[in-house]
CHARMM-style PDB file with segment names, atoms N, HN, CA, C and O in Angstrom:
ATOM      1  N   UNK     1     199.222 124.917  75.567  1.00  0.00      PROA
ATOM      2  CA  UNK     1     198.513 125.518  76.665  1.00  0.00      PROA
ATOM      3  C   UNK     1     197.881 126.835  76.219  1.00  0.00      PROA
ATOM      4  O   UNK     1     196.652 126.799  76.274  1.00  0.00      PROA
ATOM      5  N   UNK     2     198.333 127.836  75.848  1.00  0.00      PROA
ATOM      6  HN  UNK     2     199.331 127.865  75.803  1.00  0.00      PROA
ATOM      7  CA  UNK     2     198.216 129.170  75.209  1.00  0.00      PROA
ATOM      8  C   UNK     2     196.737 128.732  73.840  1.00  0.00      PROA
ATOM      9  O   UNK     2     195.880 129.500  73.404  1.00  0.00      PROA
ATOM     10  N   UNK     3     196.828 128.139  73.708  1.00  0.00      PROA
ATOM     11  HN  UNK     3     197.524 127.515  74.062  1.00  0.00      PROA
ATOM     12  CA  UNK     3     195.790 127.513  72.321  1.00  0.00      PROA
ATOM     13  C   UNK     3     194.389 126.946  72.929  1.00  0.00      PROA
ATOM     14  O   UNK     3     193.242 127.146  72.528  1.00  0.00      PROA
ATOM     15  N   UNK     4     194.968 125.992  74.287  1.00  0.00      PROA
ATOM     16  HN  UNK     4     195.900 125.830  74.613  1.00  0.00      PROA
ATOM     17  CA  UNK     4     193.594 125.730  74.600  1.00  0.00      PROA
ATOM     18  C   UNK     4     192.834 126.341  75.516  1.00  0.00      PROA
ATOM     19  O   UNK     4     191.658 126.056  75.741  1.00  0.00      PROA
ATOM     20  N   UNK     5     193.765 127.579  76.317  1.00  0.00      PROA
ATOM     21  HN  UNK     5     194.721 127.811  76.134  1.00  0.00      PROA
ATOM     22  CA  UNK     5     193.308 128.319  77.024  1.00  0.00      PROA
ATOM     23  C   UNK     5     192.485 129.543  76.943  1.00  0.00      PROA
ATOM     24  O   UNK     5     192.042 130.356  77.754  1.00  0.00      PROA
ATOM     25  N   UNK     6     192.432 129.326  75.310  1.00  0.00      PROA
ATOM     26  HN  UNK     6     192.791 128.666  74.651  1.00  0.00      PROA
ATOM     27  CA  UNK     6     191.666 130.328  74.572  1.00  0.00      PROA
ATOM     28  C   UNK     6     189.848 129.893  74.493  1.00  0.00      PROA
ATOM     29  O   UNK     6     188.879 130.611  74.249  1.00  0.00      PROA
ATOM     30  N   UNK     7     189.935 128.550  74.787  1.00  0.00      PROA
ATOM     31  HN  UNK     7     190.722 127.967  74.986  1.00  0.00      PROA
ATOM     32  CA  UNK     7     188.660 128.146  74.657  1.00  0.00      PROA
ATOM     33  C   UNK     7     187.885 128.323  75.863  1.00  0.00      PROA
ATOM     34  O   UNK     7     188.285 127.961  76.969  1.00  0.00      PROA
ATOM     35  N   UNK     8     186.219 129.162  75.535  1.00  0.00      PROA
ATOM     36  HN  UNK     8     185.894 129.457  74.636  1.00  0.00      PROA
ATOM     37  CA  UNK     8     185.935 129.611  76.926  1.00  0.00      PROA
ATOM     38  C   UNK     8     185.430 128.491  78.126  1.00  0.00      PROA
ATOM     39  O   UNK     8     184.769 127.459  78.012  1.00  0.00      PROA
ATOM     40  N   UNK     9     185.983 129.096  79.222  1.00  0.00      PROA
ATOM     41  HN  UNK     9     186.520 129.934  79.315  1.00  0.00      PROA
ATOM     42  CA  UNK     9     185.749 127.857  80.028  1.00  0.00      PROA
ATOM     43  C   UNK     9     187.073 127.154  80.970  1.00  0.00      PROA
ATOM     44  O   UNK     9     187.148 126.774  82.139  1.00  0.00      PROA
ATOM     45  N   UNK    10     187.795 127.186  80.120  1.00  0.00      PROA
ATOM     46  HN  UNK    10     187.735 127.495  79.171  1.00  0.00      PROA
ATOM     47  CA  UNK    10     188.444 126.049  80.362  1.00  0.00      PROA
ATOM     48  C   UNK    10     189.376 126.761  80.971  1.00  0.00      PROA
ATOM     49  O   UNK    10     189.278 126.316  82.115  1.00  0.00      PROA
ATOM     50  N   UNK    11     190.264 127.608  81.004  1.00  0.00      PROA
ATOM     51  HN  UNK    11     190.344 127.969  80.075  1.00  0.00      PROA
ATOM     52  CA  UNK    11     191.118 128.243  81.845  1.00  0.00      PROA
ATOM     53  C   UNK    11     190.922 128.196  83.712  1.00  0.00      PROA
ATOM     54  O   UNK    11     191.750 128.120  84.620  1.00  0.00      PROA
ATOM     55  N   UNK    12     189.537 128.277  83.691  1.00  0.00      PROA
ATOM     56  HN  UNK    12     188.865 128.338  82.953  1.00  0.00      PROA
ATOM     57  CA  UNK    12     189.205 128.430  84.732  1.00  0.00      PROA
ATOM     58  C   UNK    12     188.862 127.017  85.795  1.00  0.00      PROA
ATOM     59  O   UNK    12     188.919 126.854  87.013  1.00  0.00      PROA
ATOM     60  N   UNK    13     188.473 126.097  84.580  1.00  0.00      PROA
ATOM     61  HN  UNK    13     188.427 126.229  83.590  1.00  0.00      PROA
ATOM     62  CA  UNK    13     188.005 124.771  85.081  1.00  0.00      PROA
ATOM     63  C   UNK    13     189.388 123.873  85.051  1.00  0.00      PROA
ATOM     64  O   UNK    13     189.427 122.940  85.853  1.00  0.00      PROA
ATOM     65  N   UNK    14     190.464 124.067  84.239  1.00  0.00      PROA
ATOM     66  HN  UNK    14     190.433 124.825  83.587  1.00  0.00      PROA
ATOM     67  CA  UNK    14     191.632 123.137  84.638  1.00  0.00      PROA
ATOM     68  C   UNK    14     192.497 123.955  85.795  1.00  0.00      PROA
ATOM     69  O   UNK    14     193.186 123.258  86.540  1.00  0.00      PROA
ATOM     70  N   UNK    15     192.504 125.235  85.968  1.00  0.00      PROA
ATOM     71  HN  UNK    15     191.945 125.802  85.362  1.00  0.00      PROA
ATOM     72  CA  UNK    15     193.106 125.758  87.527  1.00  0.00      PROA
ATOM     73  C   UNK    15     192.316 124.987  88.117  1.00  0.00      PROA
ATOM     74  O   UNK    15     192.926 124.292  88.930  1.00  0.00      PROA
ATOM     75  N   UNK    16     190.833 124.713  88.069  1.00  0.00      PROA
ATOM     76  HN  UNK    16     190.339 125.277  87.408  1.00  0.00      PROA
ATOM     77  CA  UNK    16     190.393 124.559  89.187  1.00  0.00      PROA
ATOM     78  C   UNK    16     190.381 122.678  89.856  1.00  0.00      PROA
ATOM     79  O   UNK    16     190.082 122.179  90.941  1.00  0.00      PROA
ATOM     80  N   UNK    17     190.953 122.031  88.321  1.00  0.00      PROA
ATOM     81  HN  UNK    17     191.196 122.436  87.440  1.00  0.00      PROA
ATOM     82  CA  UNK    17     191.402 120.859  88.524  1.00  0.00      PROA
ATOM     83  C   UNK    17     192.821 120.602  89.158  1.00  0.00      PROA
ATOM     84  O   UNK    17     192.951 119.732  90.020  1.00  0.00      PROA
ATOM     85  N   UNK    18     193.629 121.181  88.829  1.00  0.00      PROA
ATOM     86  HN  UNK    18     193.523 121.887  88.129  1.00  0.00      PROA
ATOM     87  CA  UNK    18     194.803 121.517  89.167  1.00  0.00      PROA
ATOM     88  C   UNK    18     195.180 121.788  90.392  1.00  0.00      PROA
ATOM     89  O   UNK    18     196.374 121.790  90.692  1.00  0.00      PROA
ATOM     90  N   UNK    19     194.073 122.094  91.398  1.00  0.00      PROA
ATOM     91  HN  UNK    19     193.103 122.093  91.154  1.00  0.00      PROA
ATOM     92  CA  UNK    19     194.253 122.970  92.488  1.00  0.00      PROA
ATOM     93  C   UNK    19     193.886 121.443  93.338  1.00  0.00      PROA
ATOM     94  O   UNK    19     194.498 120.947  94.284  1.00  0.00      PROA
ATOM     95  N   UNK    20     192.887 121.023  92.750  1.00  0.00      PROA
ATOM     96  HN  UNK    20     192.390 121.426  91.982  1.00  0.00      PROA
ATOM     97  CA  UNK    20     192.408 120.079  93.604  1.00  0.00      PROA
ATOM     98  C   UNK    20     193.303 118.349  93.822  1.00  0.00      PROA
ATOM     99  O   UNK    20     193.167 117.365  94.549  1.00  0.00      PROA
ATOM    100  N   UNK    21     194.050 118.708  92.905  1.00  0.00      PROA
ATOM    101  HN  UNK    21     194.161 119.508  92.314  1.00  0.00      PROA
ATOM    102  CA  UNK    21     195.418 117.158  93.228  1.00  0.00      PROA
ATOM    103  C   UNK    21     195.499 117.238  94.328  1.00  0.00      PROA
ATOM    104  O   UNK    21     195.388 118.298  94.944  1.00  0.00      PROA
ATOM    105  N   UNK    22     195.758 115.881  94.943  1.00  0.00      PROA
ATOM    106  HN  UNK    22     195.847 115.020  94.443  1.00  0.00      PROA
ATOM    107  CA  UNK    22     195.865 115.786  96.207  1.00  0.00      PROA
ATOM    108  C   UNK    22     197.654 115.400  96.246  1.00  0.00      PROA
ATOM    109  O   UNK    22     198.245 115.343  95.167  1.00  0.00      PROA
ATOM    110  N   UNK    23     198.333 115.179  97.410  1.00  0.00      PROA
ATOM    111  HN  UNK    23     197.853 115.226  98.286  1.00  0.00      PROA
ATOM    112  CA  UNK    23     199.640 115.532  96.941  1.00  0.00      PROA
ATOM    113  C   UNK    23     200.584 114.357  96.301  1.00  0.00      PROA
ATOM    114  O   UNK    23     201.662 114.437  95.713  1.00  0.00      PROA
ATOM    115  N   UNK    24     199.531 112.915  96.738  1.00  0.00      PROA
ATOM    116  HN  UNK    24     198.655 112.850  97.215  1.00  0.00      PROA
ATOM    117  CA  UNK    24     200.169 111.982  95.553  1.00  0.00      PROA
ATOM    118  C   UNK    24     199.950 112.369  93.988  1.00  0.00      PROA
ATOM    119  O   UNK    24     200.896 112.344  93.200  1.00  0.00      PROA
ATOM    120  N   UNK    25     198.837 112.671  93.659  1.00  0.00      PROA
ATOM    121  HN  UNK    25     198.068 112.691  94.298  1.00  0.00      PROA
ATOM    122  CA  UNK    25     198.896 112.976  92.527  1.00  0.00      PROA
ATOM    123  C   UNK    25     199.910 114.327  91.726  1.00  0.00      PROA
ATOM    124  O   UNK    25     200.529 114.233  90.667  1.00  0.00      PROA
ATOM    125  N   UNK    26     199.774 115.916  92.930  1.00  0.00      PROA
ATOM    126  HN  UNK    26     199.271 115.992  93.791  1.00  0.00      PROA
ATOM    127  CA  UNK    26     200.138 116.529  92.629  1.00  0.00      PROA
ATOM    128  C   UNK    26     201.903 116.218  92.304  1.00  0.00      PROA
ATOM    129  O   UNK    26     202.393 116.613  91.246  1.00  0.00      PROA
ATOM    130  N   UNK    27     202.821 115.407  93.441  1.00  0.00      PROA
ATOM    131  HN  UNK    27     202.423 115.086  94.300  1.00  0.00      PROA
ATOM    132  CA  UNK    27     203.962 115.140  93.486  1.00  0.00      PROA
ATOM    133  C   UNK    27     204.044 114.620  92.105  1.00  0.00      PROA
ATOM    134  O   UNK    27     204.591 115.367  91.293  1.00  0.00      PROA
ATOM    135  N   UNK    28     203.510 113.237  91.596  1.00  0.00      PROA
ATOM    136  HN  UNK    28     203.065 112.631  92.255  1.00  0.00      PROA
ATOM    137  CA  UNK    28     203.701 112.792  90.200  1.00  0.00      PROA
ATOM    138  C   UNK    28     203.553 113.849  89.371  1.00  0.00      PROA
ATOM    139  O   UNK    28     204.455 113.807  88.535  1.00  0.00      PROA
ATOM    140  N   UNK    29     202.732 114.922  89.182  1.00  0.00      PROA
ATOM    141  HN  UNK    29     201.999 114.956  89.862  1.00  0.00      PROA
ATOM    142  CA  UNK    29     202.616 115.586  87.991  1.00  0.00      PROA
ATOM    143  C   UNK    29     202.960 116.716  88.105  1.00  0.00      PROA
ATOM    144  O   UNK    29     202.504 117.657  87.456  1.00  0.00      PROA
ATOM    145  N   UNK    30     204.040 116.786  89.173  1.00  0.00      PROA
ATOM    146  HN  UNK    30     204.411 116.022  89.700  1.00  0.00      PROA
ATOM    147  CA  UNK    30     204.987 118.245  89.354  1.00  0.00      PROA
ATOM    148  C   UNK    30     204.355 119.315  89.589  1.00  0.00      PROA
ATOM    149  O   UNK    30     204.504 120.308  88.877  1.00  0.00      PROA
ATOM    150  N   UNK    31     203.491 119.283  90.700  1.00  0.00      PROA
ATOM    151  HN  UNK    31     203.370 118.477  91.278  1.00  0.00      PROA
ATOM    152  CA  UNK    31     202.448 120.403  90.891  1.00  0.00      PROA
ATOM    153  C   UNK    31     203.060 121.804  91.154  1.00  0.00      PROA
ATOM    154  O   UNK    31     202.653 122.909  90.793  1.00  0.00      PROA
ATOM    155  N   UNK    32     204.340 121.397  92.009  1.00  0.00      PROA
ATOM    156  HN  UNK    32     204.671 120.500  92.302  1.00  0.00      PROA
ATOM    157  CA  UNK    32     205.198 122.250  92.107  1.00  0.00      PROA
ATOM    158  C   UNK    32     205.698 123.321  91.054  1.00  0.00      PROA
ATOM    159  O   UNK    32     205.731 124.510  91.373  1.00  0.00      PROA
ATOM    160  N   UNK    33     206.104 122.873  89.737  1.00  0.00      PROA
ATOM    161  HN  UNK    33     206.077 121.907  89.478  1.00  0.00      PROA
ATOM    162  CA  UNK    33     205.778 123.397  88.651  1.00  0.00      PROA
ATOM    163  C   UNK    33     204.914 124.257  88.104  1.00  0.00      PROA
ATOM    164  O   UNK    33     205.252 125.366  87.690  1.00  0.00      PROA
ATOM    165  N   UNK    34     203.297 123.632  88.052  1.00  0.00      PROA
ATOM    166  HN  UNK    34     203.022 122.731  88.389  1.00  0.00      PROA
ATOM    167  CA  UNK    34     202.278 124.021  87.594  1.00  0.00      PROA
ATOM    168  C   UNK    34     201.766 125.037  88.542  1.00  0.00      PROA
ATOM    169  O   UNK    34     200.722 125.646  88.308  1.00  0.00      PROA
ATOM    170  N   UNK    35     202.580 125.264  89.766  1.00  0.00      PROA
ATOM    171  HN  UNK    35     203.427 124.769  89.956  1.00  0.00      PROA
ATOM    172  CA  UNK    35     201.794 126.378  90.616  1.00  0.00      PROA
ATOM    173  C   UNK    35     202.311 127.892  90.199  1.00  0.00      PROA
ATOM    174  O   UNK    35     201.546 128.843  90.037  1.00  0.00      PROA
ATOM    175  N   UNK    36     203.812 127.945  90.050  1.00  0.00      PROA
ATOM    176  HN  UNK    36     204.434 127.173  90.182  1.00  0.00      PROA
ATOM    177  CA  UNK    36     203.971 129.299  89.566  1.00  0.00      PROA
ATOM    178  C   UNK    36     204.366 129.344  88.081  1.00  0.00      PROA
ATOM    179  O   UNK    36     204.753 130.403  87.587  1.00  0.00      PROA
ATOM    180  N   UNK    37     204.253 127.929  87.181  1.00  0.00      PROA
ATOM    181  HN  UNK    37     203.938 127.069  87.582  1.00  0.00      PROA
ATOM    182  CA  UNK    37     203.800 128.250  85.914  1.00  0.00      PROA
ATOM    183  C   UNK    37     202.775 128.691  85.300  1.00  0.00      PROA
ATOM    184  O   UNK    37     202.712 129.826  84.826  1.00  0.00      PROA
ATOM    185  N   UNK    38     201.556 127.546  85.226  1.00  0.00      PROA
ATOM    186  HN  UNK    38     201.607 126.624  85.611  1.00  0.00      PROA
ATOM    187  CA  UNK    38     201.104 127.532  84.702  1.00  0.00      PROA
ATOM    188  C   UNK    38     199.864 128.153  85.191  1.00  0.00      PROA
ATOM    189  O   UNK    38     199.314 128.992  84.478  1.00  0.00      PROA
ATOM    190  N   UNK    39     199.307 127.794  86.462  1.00  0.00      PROA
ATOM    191  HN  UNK    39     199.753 127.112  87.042  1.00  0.00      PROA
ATOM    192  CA  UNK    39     198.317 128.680  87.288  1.00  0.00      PROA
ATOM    193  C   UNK    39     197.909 129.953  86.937  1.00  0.00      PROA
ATOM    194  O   UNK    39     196.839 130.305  86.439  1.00  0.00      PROA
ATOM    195  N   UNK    40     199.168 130.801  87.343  1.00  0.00      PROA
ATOM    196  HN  UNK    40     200.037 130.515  87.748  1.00  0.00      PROA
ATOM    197  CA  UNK    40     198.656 132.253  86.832  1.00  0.00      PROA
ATOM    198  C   UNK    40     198.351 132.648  85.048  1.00  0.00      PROA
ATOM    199  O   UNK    40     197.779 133.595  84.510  1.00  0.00      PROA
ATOM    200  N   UNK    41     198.871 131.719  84.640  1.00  0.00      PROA
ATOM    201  HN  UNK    41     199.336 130.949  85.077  1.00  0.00      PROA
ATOM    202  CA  UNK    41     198.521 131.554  83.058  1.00  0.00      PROA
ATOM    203  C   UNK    41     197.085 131.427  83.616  1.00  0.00      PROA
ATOM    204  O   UNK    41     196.293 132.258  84.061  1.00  0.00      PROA
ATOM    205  N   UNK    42     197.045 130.367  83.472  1.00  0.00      PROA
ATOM    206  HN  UNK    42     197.688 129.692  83.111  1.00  0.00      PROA
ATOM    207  CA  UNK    42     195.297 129.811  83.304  1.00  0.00      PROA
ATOM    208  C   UNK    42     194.339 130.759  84.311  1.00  0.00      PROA
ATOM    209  O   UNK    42     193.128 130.931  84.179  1.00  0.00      PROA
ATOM    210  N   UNK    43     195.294 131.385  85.455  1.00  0.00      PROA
ATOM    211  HN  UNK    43     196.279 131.245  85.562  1.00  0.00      PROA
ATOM    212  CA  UNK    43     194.108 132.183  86.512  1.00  0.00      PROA
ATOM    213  C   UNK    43     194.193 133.712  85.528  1.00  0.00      PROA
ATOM    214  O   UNK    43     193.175 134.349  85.797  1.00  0.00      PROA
ATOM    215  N   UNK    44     194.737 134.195  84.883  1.00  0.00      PROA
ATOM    216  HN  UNK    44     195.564 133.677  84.664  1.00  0.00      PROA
ATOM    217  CA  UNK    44     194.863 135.293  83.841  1.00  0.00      PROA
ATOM    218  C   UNK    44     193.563 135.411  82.943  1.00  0.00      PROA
ATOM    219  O   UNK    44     192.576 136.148  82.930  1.00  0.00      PROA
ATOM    220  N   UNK    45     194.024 134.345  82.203  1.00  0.00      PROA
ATOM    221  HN  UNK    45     194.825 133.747  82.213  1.00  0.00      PROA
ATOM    222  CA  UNK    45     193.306 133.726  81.273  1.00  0.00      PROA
ATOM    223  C   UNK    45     192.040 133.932  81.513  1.00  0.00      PROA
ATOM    224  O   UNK    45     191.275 134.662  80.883  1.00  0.00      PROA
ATOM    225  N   UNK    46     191.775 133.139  82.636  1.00  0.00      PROA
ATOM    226  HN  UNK    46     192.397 132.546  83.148  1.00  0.00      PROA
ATOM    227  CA  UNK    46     189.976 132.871  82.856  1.00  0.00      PROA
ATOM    228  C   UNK    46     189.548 134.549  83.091  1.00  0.00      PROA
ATOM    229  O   UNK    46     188.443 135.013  82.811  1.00  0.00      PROA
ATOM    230  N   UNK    47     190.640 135.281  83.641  1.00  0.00      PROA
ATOM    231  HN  UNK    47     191.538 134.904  83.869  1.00  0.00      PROA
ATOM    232  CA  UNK    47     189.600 136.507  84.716  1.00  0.00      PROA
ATOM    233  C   UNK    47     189.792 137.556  83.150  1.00  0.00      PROA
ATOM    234  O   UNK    47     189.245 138.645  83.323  1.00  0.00      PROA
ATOM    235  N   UNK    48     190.385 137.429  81.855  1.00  0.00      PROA
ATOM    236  HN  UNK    48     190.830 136.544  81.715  1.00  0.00      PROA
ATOM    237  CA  UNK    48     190.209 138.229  80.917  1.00  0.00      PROA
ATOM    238  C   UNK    48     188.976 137.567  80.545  1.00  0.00      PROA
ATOM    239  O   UNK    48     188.018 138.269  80.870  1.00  0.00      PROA
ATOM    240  N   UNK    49     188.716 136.744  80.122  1.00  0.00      PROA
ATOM    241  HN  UNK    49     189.494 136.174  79.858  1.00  0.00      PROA
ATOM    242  CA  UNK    49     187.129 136.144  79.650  1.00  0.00      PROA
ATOM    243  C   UNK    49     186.207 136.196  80.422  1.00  0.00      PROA
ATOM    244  O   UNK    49     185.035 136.234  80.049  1.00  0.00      PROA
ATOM    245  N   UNK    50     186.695 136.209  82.021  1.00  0.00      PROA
ATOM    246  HN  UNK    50     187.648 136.178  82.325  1.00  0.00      PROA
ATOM    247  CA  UNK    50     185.379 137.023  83.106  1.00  0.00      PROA
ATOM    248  C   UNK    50     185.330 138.724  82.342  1.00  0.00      PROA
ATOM    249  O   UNK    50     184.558 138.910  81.402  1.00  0.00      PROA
ATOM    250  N   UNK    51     185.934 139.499  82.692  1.00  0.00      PROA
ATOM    251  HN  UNK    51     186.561 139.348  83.456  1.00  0.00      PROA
ATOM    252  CA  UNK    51     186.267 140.643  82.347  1.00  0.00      PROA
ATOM    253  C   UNK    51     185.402 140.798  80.883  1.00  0.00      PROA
ATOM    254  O   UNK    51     184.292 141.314  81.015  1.00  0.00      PROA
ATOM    255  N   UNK    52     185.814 140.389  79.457  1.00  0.00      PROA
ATOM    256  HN  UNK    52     186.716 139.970  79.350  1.00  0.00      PROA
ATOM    257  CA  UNK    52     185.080 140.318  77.880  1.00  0.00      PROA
ATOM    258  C   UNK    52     183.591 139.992  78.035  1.00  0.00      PROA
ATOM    259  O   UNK    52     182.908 140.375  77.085  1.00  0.00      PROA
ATOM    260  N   UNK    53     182.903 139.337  79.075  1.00  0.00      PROA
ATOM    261  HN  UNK    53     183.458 139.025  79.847  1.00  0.00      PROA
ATOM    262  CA  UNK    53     182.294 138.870  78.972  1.00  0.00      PROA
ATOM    263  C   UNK    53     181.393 137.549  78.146  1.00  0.00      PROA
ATOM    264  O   UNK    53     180.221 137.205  77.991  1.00  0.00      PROA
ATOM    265  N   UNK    54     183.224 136.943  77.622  1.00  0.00      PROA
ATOM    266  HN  UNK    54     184.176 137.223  77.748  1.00  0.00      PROA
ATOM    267  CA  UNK    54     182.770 135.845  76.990  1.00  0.00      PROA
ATOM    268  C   UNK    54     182.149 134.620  77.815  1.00  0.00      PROA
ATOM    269  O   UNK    54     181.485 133.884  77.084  1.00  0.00      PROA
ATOM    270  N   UNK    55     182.191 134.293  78.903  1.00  0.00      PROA
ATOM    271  HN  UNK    55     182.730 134.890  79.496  1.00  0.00      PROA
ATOM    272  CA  UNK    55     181.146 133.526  79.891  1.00  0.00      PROA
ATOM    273  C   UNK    55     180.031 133.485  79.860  1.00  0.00      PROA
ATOM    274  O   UNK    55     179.228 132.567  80.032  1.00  0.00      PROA
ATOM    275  N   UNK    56     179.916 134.695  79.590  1.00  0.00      PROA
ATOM    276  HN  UNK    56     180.567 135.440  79.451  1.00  0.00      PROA
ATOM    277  CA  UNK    56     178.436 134.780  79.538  1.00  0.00      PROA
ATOM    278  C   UNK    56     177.954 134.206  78.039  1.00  0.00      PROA
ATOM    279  O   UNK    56     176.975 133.460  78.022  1.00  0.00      PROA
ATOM    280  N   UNK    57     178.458 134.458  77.091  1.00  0.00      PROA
ATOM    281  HN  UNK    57     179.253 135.064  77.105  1.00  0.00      PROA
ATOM    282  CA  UNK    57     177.811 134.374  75.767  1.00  0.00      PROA
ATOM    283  C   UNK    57     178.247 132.466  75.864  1.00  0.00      PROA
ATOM    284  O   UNK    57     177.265 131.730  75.767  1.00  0.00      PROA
ATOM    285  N   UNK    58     178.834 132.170  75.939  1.00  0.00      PROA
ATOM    286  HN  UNK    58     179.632 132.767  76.018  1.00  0.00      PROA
ATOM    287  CA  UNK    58     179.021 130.398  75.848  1.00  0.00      PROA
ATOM    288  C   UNK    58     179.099 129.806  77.050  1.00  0.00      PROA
ATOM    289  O   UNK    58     180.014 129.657  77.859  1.00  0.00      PROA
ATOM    290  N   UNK    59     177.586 129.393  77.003  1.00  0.00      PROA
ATOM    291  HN  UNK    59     176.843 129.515  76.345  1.00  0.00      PROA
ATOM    292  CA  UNK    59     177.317 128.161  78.128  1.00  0.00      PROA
ATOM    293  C   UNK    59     177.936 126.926  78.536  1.00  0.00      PROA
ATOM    294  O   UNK    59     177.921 126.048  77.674  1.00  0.00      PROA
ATOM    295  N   UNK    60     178.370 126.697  79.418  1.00  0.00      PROA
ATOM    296  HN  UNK    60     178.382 127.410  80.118  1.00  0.00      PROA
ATOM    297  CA  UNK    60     179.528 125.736  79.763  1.00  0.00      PROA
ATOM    298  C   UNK    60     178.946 124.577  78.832  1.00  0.00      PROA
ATOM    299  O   UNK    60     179.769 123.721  78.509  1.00  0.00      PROA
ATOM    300  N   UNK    61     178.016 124.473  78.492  1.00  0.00      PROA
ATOM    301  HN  UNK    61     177.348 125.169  78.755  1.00  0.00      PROA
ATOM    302  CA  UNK    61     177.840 123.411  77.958  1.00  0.00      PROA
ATOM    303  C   UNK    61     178.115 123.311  76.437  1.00  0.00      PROA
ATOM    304  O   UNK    61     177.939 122.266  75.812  1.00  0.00      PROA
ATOM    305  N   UNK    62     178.492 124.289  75.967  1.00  0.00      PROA
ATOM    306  HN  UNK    62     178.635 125.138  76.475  1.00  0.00      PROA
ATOM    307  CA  UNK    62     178.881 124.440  74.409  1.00  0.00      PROA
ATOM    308  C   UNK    62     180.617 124.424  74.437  1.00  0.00      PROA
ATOM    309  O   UNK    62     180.971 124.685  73.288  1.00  0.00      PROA
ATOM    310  N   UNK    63     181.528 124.266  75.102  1.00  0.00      PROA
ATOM    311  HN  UNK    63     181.240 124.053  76.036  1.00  0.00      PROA
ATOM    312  CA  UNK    63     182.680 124.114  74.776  1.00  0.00      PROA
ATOM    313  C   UNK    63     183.215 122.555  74.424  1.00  0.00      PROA
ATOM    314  O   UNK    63     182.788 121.500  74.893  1.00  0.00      PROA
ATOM    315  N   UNK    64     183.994 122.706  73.713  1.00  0.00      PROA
ATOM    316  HN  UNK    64     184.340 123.563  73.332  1.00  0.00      PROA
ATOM    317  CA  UNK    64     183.935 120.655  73.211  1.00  0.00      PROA
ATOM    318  C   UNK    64     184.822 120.059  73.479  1.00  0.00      PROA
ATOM    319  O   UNK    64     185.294 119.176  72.762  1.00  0.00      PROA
ATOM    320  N   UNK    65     185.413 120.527  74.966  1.00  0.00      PROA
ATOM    321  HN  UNK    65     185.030 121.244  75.548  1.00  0.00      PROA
ATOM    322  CA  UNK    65     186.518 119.436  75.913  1.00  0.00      PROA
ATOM    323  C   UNK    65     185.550 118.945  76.901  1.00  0.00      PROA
ATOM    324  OT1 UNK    65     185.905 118.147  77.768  1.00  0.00      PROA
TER     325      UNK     65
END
């Protein structure tokens, strides 16, 4: 997680997948979990690369997930 959350973009776009499970899905994949794990990881994450201004320099379309 820590490895791919480095890549710009993506911190922000898997919270924002993450958020959107609906609760069959979320129940199977332990959303419960991923809300006060991993979330604020990935919501961290994204708002330091808002902050660097690495968003700006790599267009969503140049990251290779």
């Amino acid at each position: 997680m820590t490895v791919i959350a480095q890549e710009p973009h993506i911190p922000g776009r898997l919270a924002e997948a993450i958020r959107q499970w609906d609760d069959e899905v979320g129940t199977y994949k332990g959303k419960k979990n991923w809300d006060y794990l991993v979330l604020p990881y990935l919501d961290e994450q994204h708002r330091k690369q808002v902050e660097s201004g690495l968003l700006e320099a790599h267009p969503e379309g140049d990251f290779p997930f």
